[in-house]
C-alpha positions as CSV (number, residue, x, y, z in Angstrom):
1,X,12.3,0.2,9.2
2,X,11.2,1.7,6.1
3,X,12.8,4.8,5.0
4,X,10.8,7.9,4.8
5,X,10.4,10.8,2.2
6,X,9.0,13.7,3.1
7,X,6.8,16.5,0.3
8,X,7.4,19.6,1.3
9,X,7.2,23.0,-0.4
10,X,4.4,26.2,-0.7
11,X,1.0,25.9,-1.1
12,X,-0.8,24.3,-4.4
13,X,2.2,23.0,-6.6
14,X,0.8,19.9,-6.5
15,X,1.8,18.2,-3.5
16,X,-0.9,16.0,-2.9
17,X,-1.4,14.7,-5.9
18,X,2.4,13.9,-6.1
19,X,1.6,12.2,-3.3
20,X,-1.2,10.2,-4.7
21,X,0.9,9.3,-8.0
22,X,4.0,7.9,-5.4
23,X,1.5,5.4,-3.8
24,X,-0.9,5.1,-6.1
25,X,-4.1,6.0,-4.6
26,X,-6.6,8.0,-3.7
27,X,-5.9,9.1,0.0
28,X,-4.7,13.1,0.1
29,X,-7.6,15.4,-0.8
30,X,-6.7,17.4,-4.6
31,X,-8.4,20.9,-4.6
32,X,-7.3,23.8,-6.8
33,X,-7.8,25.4,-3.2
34,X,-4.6,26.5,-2.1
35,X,-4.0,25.0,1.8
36,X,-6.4,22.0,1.5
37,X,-3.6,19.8,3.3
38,X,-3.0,20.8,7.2
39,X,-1.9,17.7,8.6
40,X,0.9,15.1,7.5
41,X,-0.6,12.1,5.6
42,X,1.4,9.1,5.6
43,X,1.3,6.5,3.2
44,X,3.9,3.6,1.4
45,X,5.3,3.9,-2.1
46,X,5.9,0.2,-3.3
47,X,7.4,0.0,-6.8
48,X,7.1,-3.1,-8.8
49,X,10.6,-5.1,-8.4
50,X,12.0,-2.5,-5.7
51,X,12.2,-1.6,-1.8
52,X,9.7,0.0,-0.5
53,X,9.4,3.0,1.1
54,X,7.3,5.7,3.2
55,X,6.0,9.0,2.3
56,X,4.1,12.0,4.4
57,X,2.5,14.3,2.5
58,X,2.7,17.6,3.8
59,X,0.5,21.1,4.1
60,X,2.1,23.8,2.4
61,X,4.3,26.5,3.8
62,X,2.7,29.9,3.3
63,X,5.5,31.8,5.4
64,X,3.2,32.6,8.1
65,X,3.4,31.6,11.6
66,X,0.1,32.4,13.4
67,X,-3.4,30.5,13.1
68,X,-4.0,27.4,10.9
69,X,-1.4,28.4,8.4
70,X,1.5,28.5,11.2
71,X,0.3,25.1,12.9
72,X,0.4,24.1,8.8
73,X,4.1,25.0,8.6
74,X,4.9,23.6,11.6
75,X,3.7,20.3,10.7
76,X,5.7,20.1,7.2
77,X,9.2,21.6,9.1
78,X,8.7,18.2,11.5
79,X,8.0,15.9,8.9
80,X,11.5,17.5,6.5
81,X,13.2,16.9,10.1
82,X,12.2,13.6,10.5
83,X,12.3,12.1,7.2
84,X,15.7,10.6,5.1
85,X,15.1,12.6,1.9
86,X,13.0,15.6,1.5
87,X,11.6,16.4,-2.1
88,X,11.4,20.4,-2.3
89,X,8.2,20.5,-4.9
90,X,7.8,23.4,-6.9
91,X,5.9,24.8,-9.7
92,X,7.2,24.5,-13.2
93,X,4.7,26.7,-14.0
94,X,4.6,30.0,-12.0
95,X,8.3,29.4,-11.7
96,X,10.6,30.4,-8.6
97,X,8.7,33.1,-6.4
98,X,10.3,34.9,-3.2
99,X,8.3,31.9,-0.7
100,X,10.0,29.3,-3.0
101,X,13.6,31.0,-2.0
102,X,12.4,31.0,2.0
103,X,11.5,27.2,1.7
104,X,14.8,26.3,0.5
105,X,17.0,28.9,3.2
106,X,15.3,27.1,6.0
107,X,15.6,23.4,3.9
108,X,19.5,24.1,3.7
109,X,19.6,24.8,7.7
110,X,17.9,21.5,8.3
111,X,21.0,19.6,6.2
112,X,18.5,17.0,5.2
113,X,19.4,15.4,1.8
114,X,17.3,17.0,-0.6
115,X,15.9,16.5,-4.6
116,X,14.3,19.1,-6.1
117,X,11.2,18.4,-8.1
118,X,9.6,21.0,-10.6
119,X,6.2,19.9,-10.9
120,X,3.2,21.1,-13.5
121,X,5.7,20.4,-16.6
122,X,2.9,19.1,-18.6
123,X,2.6,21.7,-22.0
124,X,5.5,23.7,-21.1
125,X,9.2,23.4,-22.0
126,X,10.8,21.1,-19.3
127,X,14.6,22.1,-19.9
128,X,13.1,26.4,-19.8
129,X,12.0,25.4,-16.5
130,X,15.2,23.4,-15.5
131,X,17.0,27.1,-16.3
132,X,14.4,29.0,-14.2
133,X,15.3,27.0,-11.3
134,X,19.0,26.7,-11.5
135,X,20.0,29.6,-9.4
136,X,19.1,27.2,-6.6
137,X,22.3,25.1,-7.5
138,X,20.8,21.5,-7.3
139,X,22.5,19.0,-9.1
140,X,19.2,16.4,-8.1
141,X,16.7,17.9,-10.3
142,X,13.7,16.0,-11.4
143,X,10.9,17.8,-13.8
144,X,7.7,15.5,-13.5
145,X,3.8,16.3,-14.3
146,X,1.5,14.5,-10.7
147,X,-1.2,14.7,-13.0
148,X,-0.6,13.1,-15.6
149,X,2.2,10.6,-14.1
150,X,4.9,12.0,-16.4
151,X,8.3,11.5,-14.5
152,X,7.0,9.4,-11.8
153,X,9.5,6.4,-12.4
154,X,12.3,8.9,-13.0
155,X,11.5,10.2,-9.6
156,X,11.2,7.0,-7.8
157,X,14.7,5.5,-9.0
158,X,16.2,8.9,-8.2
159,X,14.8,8.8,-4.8
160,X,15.9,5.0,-4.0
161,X,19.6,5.6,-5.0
162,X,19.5,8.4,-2.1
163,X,17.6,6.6,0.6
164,X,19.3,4.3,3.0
165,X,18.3,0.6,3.2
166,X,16.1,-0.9,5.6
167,X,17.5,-0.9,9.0
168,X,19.0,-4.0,9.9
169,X,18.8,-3.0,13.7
170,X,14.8,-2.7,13.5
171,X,14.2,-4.8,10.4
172,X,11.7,-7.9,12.2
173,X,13.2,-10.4,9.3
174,X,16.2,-11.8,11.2
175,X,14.6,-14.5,12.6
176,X,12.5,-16.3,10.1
177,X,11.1,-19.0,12.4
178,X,9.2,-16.9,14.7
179,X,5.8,-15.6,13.2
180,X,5.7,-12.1,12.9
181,X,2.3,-11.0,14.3
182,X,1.5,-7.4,14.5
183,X,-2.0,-5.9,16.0
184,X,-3.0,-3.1,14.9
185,X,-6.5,-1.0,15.4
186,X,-7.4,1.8,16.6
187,X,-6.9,3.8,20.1
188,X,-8.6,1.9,23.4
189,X,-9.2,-1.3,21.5
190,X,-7.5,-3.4,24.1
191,X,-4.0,-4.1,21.6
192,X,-1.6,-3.7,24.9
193,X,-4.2,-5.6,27.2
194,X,-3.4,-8.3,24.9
195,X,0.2,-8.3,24.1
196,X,0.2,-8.1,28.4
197,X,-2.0,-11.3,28.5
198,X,0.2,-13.0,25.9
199,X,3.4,-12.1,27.6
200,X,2.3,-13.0,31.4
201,X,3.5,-9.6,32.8
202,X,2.9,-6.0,32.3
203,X,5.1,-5.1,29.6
204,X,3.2,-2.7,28.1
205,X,1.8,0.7,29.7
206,X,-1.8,-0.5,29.3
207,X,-4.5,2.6,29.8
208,X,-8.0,3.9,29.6
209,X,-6.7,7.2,28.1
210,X,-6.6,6.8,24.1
211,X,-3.5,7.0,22.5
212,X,-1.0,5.7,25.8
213,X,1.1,3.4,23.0
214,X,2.9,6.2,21.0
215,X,5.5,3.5,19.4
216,X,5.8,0.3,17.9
217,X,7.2,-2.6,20.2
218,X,8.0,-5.7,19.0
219,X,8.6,-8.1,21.8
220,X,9.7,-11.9,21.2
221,X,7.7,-14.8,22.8
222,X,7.3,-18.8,23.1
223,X,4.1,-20.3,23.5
224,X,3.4,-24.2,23.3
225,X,6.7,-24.5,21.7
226,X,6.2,-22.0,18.6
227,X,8.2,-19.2,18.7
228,X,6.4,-15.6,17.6
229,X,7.5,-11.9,17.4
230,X,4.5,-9.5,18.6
231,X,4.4,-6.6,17.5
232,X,2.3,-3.8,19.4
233,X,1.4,-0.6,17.5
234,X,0.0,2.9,18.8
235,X,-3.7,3.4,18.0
236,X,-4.4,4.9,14.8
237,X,-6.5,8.2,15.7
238,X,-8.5,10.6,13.6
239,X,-6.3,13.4,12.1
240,X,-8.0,15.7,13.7
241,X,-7.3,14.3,17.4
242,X,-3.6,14.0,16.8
243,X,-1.3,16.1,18.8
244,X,1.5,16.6,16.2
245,X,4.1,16.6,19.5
246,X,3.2,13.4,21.3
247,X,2.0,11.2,18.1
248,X,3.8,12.5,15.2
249,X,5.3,8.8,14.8
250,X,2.5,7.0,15.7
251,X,1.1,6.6,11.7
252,X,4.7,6.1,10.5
253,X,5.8,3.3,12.8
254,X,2.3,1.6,12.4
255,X,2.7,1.3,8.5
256,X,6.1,-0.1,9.4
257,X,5.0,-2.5,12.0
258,X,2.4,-3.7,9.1
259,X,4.8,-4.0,6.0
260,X,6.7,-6.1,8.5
261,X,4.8,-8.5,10.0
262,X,3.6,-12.0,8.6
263,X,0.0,-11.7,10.3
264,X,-2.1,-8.7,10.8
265,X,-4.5,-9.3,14.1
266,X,-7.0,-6.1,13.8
267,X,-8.9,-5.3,16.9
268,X,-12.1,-4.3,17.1
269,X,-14.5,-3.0,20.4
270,X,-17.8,-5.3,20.5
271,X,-19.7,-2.7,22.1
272,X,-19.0,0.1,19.2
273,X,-18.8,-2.6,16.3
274,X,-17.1,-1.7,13.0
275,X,-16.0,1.7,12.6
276,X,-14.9,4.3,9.8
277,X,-12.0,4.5,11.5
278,X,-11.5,0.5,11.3
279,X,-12.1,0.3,8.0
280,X,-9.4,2.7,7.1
281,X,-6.7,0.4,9.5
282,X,-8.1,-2.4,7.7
283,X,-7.2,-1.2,4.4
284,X,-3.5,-0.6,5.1
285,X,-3.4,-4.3,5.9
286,X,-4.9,-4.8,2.7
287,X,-2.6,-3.2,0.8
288,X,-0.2,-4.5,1.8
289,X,-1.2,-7.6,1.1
290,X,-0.5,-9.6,4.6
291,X,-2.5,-12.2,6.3
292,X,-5.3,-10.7,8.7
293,X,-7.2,-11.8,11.8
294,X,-10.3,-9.8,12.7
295,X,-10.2,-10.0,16.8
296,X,-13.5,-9.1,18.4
297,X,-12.2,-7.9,22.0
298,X,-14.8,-6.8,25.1
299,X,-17.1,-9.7,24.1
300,X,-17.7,-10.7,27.7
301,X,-18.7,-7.1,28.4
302,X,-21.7,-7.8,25.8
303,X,-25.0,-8.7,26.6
304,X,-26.6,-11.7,24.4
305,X,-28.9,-9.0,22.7
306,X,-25.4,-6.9,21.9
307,X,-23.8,-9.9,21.2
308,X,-26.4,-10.6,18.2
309,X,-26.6,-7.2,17.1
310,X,-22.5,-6.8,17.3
311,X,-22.6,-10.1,14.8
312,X,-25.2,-8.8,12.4
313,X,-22.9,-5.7,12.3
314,X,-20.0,-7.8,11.6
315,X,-21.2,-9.3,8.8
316,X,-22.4,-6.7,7.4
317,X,-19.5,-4.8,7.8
318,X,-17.1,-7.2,7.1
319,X,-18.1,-8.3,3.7
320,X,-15.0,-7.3,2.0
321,X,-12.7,-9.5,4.1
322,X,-15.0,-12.7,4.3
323,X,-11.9,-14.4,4.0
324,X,-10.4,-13.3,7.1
325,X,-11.4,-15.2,10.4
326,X,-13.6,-13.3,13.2
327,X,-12.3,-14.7,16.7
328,X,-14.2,-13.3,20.0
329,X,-11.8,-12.6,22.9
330,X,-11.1,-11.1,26.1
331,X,-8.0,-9.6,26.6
332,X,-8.5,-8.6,30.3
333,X,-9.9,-12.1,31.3
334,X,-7.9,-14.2,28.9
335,X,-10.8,-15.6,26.8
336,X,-10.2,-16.8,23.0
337,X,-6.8,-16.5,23.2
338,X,-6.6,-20.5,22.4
339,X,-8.9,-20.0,19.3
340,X,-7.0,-16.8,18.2
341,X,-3.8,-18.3,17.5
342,X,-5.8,-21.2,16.3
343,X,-6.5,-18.9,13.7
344,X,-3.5,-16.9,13.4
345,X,-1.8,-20.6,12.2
346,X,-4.3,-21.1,9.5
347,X,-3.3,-17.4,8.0
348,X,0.3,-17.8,8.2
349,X,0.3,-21.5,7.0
350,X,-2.0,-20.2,3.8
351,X,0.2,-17.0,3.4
352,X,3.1,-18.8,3.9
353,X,2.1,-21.6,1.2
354,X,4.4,-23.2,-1.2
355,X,2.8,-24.2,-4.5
356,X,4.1,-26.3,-7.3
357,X,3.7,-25.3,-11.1
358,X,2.0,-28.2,-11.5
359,X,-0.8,-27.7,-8.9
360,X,-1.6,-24.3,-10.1
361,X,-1.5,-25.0,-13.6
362,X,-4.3,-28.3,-13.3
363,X,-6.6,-25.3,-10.8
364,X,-6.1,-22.9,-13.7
365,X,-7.3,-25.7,-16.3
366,X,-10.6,-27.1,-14.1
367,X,-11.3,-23.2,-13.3
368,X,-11.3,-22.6,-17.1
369,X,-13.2,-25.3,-18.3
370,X,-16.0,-25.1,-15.4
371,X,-16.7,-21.2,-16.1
372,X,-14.8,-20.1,-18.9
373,X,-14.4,-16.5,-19.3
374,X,-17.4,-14.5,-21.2
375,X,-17.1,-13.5,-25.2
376,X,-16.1,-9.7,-25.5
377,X,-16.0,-8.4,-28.5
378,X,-16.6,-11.7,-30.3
379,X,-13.2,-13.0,-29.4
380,X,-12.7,-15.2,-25.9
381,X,-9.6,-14.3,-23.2
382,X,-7.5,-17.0,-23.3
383,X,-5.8,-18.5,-20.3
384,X,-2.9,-21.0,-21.5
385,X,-1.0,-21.5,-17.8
386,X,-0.4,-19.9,-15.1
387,X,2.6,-20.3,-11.9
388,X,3.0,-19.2,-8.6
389,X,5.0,-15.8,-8.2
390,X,5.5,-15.5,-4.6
391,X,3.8,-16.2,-1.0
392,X,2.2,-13.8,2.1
393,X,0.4,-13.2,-0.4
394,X,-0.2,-15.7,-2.4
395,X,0.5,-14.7,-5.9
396,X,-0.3,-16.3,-9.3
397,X,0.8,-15.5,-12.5
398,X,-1.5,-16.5,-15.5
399,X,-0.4,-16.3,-19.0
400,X,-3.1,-16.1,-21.9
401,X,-4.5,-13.8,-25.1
402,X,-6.9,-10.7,-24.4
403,X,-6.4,-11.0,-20.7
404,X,-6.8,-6.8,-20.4
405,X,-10.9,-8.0,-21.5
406,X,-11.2,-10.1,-18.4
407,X,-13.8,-8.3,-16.4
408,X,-13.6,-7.9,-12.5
409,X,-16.2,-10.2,-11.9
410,X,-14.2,-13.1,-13.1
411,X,-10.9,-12.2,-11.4
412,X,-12.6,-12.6,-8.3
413,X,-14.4,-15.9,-9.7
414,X,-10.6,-17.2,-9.9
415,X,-9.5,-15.7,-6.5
416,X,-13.0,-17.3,-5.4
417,X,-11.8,-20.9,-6.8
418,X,-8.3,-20.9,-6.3
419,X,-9.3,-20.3,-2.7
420,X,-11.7,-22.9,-2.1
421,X,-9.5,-25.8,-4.1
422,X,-6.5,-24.7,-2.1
423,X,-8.1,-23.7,1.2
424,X,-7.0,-20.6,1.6
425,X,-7.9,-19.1,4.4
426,X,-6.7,-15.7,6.0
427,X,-4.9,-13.9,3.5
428,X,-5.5,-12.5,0.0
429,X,-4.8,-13.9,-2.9
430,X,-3.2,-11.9,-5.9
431,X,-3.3,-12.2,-9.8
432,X,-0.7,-11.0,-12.0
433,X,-2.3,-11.0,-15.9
434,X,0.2,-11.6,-18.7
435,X,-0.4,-11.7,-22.2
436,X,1.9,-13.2,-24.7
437,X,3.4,-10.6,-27.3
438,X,3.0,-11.4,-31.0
439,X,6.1,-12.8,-32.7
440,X,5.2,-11.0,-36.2
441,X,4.4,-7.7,-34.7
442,X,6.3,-4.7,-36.3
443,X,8.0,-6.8,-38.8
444,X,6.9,-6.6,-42.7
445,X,6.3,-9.1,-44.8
446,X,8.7,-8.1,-47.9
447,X,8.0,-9.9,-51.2
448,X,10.9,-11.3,-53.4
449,X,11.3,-10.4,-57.1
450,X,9.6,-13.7,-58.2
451,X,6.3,-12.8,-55.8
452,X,6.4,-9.5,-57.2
453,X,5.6,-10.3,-60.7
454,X,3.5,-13.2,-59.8
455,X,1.1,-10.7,-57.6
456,X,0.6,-8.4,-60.7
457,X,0.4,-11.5,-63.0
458,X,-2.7,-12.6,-61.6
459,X,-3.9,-9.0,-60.7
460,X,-4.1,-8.7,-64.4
461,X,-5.8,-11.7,-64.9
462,X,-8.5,-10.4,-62.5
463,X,-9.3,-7.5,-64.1
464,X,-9.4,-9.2,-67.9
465,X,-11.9,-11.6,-66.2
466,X,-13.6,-8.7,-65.1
């Protein structure tokens, strides 16, 4: 179970965008707007070379508690509650105001371990801002700029050495010969129908009413002599349709259920195709980086006009993810089911893959010499050899000159081609770009004595020619 970090501190000191900087993206909405954030938004910070771990962004806490700005409060006081470290942002800026001093009366009450983080230190002296804060008697006191990522890795390490490990009690890695498959979509999809079906008894409340699952439920299984782990998740709603006291784990234990499992089986409704909403569940699979299934449920509910039009959509729809099988079930009725874990093999064998130096260096070479990379700048990337870093995903590691000019178009020509000539199928496939450091860099080239008089011996003799 990952372990969870919560933002939490009074409106527009950059909360959000902290947010974005910890799991580099996109996802919370930046406005100079004070109270753009209402709702917790959860996402995963996942450092290069270190654990993992969650984060909910918070609205901020304007000291009311009526309307939209109580509900506001509200929602960050649960998410301090529930998370294993809470980072009290504030603004480096402005410096400590009265609201500042109310946040951290009602964050001592809670007992929660807590870092304080002075944000906005970009331009400004970062130690006169350490003194305006130091009434407040932290001795975990991190002074970072969101904006321009100054401090970010400071922070990070600062928050691991506080956060507790994954727990062993919940952590779906003890058994590493069942295949961990996790299926994840949004509400009314048909996820506990299936996991039902699977299991041959009613193990999970299954429901016409949205949003019945509220937890992640990982229940072991045998089938045809294979041993799996399935892992059901709650529905992953709008924000605006979730009730912050029945879901308010939902998101959390989803993103969980995901970083843990081997396979992803997303479900979708034939009868309203590919959503928004779908694509968003999609892409936390895709970050991080596990083996998908797209699983079209409700197909015997389809006529064969709907059928047609629900496969044009798919296509269309899917593009992204062409390399993830689409299997056509029926979880009430049982249908598929045989060709779904037909499928669910082929993604765990390729995620799961073991490659040789060898065999990666000779696809690097063919790929090379069949399309080598285009001339930038007069000068050609070079790609010497490459290795295989580490499986579900499948990652390569490819050593060369000028890599940083290789254009998009033929990373995914390699991804393309490495896919093909290993058959690939299922999961993504990764690239980590290298380039080799010059031996002579820094280092200057000082003439002796002897070279010395020599150079202006024939420097002379230039200019008498002259």
């Amino acid at each position: 179970m990952l372990p969870l970090v919560a933002l939490v501190g009074r409106p527009n000191v950059g909360k959000s965008t902290l947010f974005n900087a910890l799991t580099r993206s996109r996802d919370a909405l930046v406005h100079d707007e004070p109270g753009v954030t209402r709702d917790r938004h959860y996402g995963v910070c996942r450092p290069e070379g270190k654990p993992s771990f969650a984060v909910v962004d918070t609205g901020g806490i304007a000291g009311e508690d009526e309307g939209l700005a109580g509900a506001t409060a509200r929602q960050a006081r649960s998410a301090a509650e529930e998370a294993d470290l809470v980072l009290f942002i504030v603004d480096g800026r402005e410096g400590a105001s009265a609201l500042d001093d109310e946040i951290l009366a009602w964050l001592r009450k809670t007992a929660r371990p807590t870092t304080l983080v002075i944000n906005k230190i970009d331009g400004i002296d970062a130690q006169a801002a350490r003194n305006d804060f130091a009434r407040y008697g932290f001795n975990d006191v991190i002074t970072v700029s969101s904006a321009h990522r100054q401090g970010i890795d400071e922070l990070i390490d600062s928050s691991l050495a506080r956060l507790p490990e994954a727990g062993a009690a919940t952590e779906l890695d003890s058994d590493p010969s069942r295949i961990r498959i996790a299926f994840i979509g949004r509400p009314n999809v048909g996820k506990s129908t299936l996991v039902n079906r699977l299991l041959g008894e009613e193990r999970m409340i299954a429901s016409e009413v949205p949003g019945t699952t509220r937890d992640s439920v990982a229940i072991d299984m045998e089938r045809d002599g294979r041993l799996y782990r399935l892992i059901d998740t709650a529905g992953l709603r709008r924000k605006s349709r979730v009730d912050e006291a029945v879901e308010k784990f939902s998101i959390i234990k989803t993103l969980q259920a995901i970083e843990q499992c081997q396979v992803a089986v997303i479900m979708l409704d034939a009868g309203e195709g590919v959503t928004d909403q779908d694509a968003s569940v999609l892409g936390y699979a895709l970050d991080a980086g596990r083996a998908l299934v797209v699983a079209v449920n409700k197909w015997d509910n389809q006529t064969d006009y709907q059928r047609q039009q629900a496969e044009q959509l798919l296509a269309r729809k899917l593009g992204f993810v062409d390399w993830a099988e689409a299997v056509r079930i029926s979880a009430k009725h049982g249908s598929g089911l045989r060709e779904l874990f037909k499928a669910i093999h082929r993604a765990h064998a390729s995620a799961t893959h073991e490659f040789s130096t060898s065999e990666v260096n000779k696809a690097l070479e063919v790929a090379y010499e069949t399309n080598p990379p285009p001339v930038v700048r007069g000068h050609v990337p070079k790609l010497r050899y490459a290795h295989p870093a580490a499986n579900n995903p499948p990652t390569f590691v490819v050593h060369g000159t000028r890599l940083r000019t290789l254009s998009d178009s033929y990373k995914r020509y390699l991804e393309n081609f490495f896919r093909k000539r290993f058959k690939l199928v299922g999961t993504p496939v990764r690239f980590v770009f290298k380039e080799g450091t010059n031996p002579y860099e820094g280092k200057k080239n000082v003439l002796s004595e002897r070279q010395v008089v020599k150079k202006r011996r024939m420097i002379r003799h230039v200019k008498r020619g002259k």
